[in-house]
N, C-alpha and C positions, 0 to 999 in steps of 0.2 A: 674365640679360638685363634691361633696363630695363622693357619691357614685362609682364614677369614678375613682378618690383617694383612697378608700377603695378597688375598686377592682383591680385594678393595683399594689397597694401596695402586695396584695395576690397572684396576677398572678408573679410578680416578685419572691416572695417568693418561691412560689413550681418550679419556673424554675429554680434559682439556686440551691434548694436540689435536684434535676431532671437530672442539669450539675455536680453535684458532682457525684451523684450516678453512672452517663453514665461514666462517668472521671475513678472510680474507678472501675468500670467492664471493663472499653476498657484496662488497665492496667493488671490487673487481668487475662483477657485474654490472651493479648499479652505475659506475664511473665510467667503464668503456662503450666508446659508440658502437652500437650494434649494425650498424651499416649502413647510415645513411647518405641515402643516395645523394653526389653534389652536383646543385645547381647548374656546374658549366660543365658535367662529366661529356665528355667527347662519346658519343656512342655512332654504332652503325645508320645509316641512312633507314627511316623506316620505322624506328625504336620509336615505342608508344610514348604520349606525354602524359603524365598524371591531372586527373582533368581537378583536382584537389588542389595540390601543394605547386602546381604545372611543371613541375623540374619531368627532368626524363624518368622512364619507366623500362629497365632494362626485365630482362626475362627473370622471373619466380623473385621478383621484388614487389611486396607490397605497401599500399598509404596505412599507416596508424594514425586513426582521427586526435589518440592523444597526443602523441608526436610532433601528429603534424607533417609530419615526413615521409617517406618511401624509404623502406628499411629493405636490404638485401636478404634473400630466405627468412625473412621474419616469420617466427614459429607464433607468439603470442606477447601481445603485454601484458606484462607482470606485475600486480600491486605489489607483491614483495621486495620487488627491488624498484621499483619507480621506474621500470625501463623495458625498451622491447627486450626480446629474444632474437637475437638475429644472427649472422654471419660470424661477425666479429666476437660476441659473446655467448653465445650458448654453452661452449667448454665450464665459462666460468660458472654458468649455470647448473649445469652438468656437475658438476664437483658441489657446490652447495648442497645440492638435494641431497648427492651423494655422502655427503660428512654431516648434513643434520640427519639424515637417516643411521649412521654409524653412531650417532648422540642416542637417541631415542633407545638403538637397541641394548648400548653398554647403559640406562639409566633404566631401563626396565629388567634387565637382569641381574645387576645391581641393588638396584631396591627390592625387587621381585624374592629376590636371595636374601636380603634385609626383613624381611615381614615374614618369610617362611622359620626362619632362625631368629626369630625374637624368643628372648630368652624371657620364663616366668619371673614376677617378682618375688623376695621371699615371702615365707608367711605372715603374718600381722602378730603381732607379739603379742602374750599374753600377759595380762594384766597381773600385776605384784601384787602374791598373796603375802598376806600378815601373818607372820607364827608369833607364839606365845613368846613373854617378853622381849619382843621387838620396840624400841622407841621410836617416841613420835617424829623426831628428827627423820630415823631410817625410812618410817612410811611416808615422812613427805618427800623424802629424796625420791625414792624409788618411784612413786606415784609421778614423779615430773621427770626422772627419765623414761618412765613407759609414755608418756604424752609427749616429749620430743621424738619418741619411736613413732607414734602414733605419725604424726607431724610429718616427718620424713617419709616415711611410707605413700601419706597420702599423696604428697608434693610429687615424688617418683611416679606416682600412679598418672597422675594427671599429665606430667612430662611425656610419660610412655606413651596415652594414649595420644597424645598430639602428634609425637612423632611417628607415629602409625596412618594419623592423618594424612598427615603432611606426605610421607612415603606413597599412599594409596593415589592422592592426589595427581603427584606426578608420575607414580605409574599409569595412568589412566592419561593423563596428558602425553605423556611419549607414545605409549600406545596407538593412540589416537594421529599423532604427528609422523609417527613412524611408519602406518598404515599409509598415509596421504603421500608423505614425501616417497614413498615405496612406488604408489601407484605411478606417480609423473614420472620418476625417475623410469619405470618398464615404460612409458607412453614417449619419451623422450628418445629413448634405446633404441625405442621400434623406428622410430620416423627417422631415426639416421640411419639404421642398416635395411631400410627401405626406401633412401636418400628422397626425403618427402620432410616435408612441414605442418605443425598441427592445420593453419590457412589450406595450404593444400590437400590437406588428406579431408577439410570442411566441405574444398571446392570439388573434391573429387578428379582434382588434378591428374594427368599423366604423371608415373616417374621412370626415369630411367634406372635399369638393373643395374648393380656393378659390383665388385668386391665389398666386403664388410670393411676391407684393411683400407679400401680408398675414400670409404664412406666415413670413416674414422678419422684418418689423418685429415680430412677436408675440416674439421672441425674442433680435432685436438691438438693436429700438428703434425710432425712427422713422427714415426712410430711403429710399433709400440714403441715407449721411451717412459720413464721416470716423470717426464715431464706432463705428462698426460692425467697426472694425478696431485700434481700442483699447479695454483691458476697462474702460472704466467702469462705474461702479455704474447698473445696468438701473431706470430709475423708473419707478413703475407709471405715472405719466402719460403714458408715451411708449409705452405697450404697449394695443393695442387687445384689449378683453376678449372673445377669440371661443372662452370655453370653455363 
């Protein structure tokens, strides 16, 4: 149907700006230092040493054994991106979960709508009866066009149900990924408008109260803004220091 066309054309649409976006934040992640602490950082007289990596150990900075390092508010590392979660990148993180979660949902509504409106095949055709002087020519014709009917039908049959498969397949896969990335992305949400870290909220940490809007901009930028929904590069000038 037209409408059908009209909406799939759209749903194709915002999923590939959805997999660019996820592309370019899962990168972004992966690539930027999540805050590790440096070796000659000048801190206050008193600042703990990491008895680990021995660099300093400034306040709600954790060692990541994989790292190696002391990462500033490291929330967790992340097989997904081969990298902590920290200060510096969690935005980008943030935005990944967030655009593979808008994947999932436009591919299960998508398909979901695909499998509900799968249209019947026709009916299997019926087989060339012979009337009274018909010749042998006309019955063999007719007998080898109902077998290419035959033929086609089958082939259509077998197509359909594969792409039914196929469909089922990855609605059960987004489902599934869409549920997941759903869950972090609320578990993420909380821990900044609770200004806490997954480490922290382990260790049962103190956290300090503050605005939702201060707890935000500390980690997407200054804001709200446009930009809070594209992984730019986070500059410390646009991040208020409330560590």
């Amino acid at each position: 149907p037209a409408w059908w066309a009209g909406s799939a054309a759209m749903c194709l649409g915002a999923y590939e700006a959805w997999f660019v976006l996820s592309i370019w934040s899962h990168l972004a992640c992966m690539l930027t230092d999540p805050g590790s602490v440096p070796f000659d950082l000048e801190v206050p007289a008193g600042t703990k040493t990491c008895h680990k990596c021995k660099g300093p150990k400034p306040l709600r900075a954790h060692h990541c054994s994989t790292c190696e390092r002391c990462i500033m508010k490291m929330d967790h590392h992340c097989p997904w991106v081969n990298n902590c979660v920290g200060a510096r990148n969690q935005k980008h993180f943030l935005l990944f979960l967030l655009y593979v979660n808008l994947q999932c949902i436009v591919a299960t509504i998508s398909l979901g709508a695909r499998l509900i409106n799968t249209e019947p095949l026709p009916a299997s055709p019926r087989r060339p009866q012979a009337f009274l002087g018909s010749s042998d020519a006309w019955k063999a014709e007719a007998r080898e066009a109902w077998r290419a009917e035959v033929r086609k039908r089958r082939d259509a049959q077998n197509a359909s149900d594969m792409d039914l498969l196929v469909c089922a397949l990855v609605v059960f896969a987004a489902i599934i990924f869409g549920l997941f990335t759903a869950v972090m992305m609320c578990d993420q949400i909380s821990n900044v408008l609770a200004n806490t870290t997954g480490i922290e909220t382990y260790q049962n940490a103190p956290s300090k109260s503050r605005p939702w809007r201060e707890s935000f901009q500390e980690v997407m930028g200054r804001g709200p803004s446009w930009k809070w929904l594209v992984p730019l590069p986070l500059l410390r000038s646009q991040v208020k220091d409330t560590s």
